[in-house]
C-alpha positions in Angstrom: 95.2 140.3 77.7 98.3 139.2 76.1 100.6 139.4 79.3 97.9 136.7 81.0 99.0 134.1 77.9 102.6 135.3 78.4 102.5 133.9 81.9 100.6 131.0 81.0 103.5 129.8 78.0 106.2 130.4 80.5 104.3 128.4 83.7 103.8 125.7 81.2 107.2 125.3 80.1 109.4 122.5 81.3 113.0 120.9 80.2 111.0 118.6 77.9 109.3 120.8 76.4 110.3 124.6 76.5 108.2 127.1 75.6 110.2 130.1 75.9 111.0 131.3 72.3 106.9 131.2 72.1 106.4 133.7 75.1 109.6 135.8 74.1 107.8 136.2 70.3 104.4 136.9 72.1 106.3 139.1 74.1 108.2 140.5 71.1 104.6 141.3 69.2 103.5 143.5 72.0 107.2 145.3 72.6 106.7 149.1 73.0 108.2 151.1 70.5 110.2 153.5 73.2 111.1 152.7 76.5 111.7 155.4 79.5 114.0 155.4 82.4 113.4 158.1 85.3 116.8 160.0 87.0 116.9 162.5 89.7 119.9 164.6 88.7 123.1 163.9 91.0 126.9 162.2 89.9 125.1 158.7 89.2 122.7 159.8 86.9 125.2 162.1 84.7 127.7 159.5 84.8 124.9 157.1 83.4 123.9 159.4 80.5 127.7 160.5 79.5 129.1 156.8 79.4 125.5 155.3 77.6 125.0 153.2 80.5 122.4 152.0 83.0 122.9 150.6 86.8 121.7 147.1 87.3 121.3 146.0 90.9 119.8 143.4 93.2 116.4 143.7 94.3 117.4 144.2 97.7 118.3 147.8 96.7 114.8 148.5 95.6 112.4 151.1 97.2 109.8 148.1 97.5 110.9 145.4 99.8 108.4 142.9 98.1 110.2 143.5 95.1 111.3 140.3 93.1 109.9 138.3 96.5 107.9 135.0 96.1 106.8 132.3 98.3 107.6 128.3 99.4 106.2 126.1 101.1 108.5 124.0 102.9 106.6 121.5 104.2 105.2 120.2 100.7 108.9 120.8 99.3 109.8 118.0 102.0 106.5 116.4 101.3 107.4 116.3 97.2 111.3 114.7 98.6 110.0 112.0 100.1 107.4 110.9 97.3 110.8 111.1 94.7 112.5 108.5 97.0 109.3 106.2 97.0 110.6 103.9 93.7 114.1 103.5 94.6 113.0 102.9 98.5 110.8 100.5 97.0 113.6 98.8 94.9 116.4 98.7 97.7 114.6 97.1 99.9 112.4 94.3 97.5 109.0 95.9 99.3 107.2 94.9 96.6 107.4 91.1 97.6 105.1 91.8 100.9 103.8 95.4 99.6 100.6 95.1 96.7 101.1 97.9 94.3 97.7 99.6 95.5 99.4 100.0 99.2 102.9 101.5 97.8 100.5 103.6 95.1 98.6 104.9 98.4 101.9 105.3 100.6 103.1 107.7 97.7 100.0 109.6 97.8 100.2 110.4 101.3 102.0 113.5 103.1 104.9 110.9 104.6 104.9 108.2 102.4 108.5 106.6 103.3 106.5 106.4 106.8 104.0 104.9 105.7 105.3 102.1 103.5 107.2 101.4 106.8 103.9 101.0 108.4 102.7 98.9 106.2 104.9 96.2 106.2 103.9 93.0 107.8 104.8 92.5 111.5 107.9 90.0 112.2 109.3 90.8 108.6 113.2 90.8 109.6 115.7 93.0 107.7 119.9 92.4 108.4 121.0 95.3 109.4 122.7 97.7 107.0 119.5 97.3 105.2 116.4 98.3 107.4 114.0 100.3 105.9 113.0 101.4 109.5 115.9 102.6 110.2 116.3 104.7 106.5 113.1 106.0 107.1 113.8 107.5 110.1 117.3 108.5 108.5 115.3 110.6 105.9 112.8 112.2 108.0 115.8 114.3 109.9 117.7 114.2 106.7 115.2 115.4 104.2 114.1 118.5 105.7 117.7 120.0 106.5 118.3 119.3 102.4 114.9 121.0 101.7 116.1 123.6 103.9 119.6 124.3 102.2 117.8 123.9 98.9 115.2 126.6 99.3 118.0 129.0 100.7 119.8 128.5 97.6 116.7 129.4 95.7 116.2 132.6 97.6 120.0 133.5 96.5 119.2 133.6 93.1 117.1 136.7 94.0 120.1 138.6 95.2 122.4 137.2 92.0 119.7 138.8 90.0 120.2 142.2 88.6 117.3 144.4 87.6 117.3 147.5 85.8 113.4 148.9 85.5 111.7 151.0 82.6 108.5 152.2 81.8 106.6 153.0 78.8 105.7 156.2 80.4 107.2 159.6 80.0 104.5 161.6 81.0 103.6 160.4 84.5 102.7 162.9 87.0 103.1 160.2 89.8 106.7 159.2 88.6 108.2 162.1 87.7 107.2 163.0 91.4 108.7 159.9 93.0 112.1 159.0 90.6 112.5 162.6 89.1 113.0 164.5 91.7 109.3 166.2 92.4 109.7 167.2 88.5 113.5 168.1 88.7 115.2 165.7 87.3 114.9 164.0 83.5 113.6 160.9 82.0 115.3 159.5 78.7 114.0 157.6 76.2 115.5 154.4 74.3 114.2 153.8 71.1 113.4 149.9 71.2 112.0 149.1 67.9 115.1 149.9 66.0 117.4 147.7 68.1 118.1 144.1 66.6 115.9 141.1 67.8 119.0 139.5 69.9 120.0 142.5 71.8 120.1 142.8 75.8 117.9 145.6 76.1 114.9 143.7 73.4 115.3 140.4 74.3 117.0 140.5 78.0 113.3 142.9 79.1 110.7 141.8 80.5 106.8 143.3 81.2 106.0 143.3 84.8 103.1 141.1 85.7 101.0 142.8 88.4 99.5 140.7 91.1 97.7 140.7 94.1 99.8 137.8 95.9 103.5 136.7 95.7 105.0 134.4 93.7 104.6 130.8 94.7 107.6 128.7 93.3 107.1 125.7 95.8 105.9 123.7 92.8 109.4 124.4 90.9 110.8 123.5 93.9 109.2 120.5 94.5 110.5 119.3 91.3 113.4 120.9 91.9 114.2 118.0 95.0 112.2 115.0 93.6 112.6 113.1 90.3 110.9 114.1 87.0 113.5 116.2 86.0 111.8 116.5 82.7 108.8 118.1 84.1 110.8 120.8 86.0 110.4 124.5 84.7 113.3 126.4 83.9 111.2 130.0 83.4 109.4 129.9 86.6 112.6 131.7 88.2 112.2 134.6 85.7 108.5 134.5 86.2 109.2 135.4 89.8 111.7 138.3 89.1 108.7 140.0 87.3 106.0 139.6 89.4 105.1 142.9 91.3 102.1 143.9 93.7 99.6 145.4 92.0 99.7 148.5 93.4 102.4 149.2 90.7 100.1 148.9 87.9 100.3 152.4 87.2 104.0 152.3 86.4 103.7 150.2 83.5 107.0 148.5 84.1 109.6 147.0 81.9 112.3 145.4 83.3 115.5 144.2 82.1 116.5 140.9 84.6 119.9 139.6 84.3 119.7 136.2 86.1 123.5 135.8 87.3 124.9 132.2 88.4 126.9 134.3 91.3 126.6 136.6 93.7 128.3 140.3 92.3 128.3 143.9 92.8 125.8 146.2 91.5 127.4 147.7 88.6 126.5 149.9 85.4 125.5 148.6 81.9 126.0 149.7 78.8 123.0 150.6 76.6 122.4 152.2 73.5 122.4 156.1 73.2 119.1 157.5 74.0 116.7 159.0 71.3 115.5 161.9 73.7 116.2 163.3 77.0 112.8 164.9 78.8 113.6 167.7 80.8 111.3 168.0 84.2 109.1 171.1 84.2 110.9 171.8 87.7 114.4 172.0 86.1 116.6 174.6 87.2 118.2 176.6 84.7 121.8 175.5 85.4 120.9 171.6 85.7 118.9 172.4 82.4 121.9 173.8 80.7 124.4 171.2 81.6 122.0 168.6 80.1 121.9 170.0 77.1 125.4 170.6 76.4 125.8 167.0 77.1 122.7 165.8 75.0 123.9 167.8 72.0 127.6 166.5 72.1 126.2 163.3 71.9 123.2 164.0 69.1 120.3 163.4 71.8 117.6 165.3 71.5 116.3 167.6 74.3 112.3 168.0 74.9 111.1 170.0 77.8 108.2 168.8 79.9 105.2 171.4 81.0 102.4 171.3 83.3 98.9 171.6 80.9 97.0 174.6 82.7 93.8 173.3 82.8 94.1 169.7 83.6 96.4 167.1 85.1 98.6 166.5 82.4 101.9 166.9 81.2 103.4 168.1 77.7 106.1 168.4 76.1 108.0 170.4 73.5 111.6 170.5 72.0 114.2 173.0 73.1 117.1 171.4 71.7 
């Protein structure tokens, strides 16, 4: 499936080599042509089809509190700290003239390795005193974990800087013109993707969502994030994270728009293209559906009225305006 090779371009991507533009052209290739939003009718949703616009909010507002959520594992984000301070401990304190290189190699390996080179220097080696490795070791072990700490906070901001604004590729679900469309009430509108340019928000800013049975896990980006090898870190594992949904979900065939902000700031509309079509729900009530129309033919939308098929569960369609 092509959303399985999406994933894998972005997980393999790193500062030194990004592989980003490959996943957004993969991603590009398998763009659907249309893309639907659901609205119960009230102010919000009237507003949003009048001005062209679409609200954008954090994941916190979302009717799934899992939403957006991924893992860490502190204790190897700590762990992957101390390992980054191995060479320059090394090189402050000249270990290598007692230390063979198979001992610091092994010290690095191991789950407190700043403890363990500390171990393993000979007994009666004498340090002066503003340079002890004992005592920097001990220094780290109650420093590094309050760092780690304030680090993976930070990263668990960036979920509430990011807005979201979700689509589908679905107008005719039963299931979510029940749960977003007011039990078939409301209306579902319809952006035509494919004629939009390559570079604009709404093509290149949307994402598919990738349905899973277990959260994100970004304590390997945030291992890197705290040790060296800067060039191996992963700038798309982030985005990766926003998209990832339980899999539950499936159904919903999710696109969503993620707007990765570098502060925190309200929830706010969007502007967006005019839509192609507005679906009316096979609920509708007559005054809702004629105040829709009047605004969808002011603007040059069309209107299309869902039906429930007689003999099956399925829905229909047909223009009324």
């Amino acid at each position: 499936m092509w959303i399985e090779e999406f994933v894998s371009q972005l997980k393999r991507s790193t500062v030194a080599k990004l592989r980003i533009e490959q996943a957004l052209a993969l991603k590009e290739a398998h763009l659907p042509k249309s893309m639907f939003k659901y609205y119960r009718i009230n102010s919000h949703s009237l507003t949003n089809l009048r001005d062209d616009t679409v609200w954008i909010c954090s994941p916190e507002a979302y009717n799934d509190p899992y939403d957006c959520l991924f893992r860490i594992t502190e204790a190897d984000v700590v762990t992957a700290a101390k390992r980054g301070l191995v060479k320059d401990f090394v090189r402050i304190f000249k270990l290598e003239r007692f230390l063979p290189p198979d001992v610091i190699k092994s010290a690095r390996a191991s789950d407190d390795p700043l403890q363990r080179l500390v171990e393993a220097i000979p007994a009666g080696q004498v340090f002066p005193p503003d340079s002890d490795p004992v005592r920097m070791a001990q220094f780290a072990s109650v420093r590094l974990p309050k760092l780690v700490g304030d680090t993976i906070n930070f990263i668990h901001q960036i979920r509430c800087a990011t807005k979201v604004c979700s689509f589908t590729e679905r107008s005719d679900s039963i299931v979510m013109w029940s749960h977003y469309a007011d039990y078939h009430k409301g209306f579902c509108i319809e952006y035509d993707i494919s004629k939009l340019p390559p570079q604009h928000l709404l093509r290149r800013g949307v994402f598919p969502a990738v349905y899973s049975a277990s959260l994100f896990d970004l304590t390997r980006w945030s291992e890197k994030l705290v040790s060296v090898g800067r060039q191996r870190f992963n700038p798309a594992l982030v985005l990766l994270a926003m998209t990832h949904k339980y899999k539950d979900w499936k159904y919903e065939r999710e696109w969503r728009l993620v707007l990765t902000e570098p502060l925190l700031s309200d929830d706010r509309a969007l502007p967006v293209p005019t839509p192609t079509r507005l679906l009316l729900g096979s609920r509708i009530t007559q005054e809702n559906k004629t105040e829709l129309t009047g605004i969808c033919t002011a603007k040059g939308i069309e209107v299309w009225q869902m039906e429930r098929a007689p003999d099956a569960f399925e829905l229909k369609s047909f223009r009324v305006a």
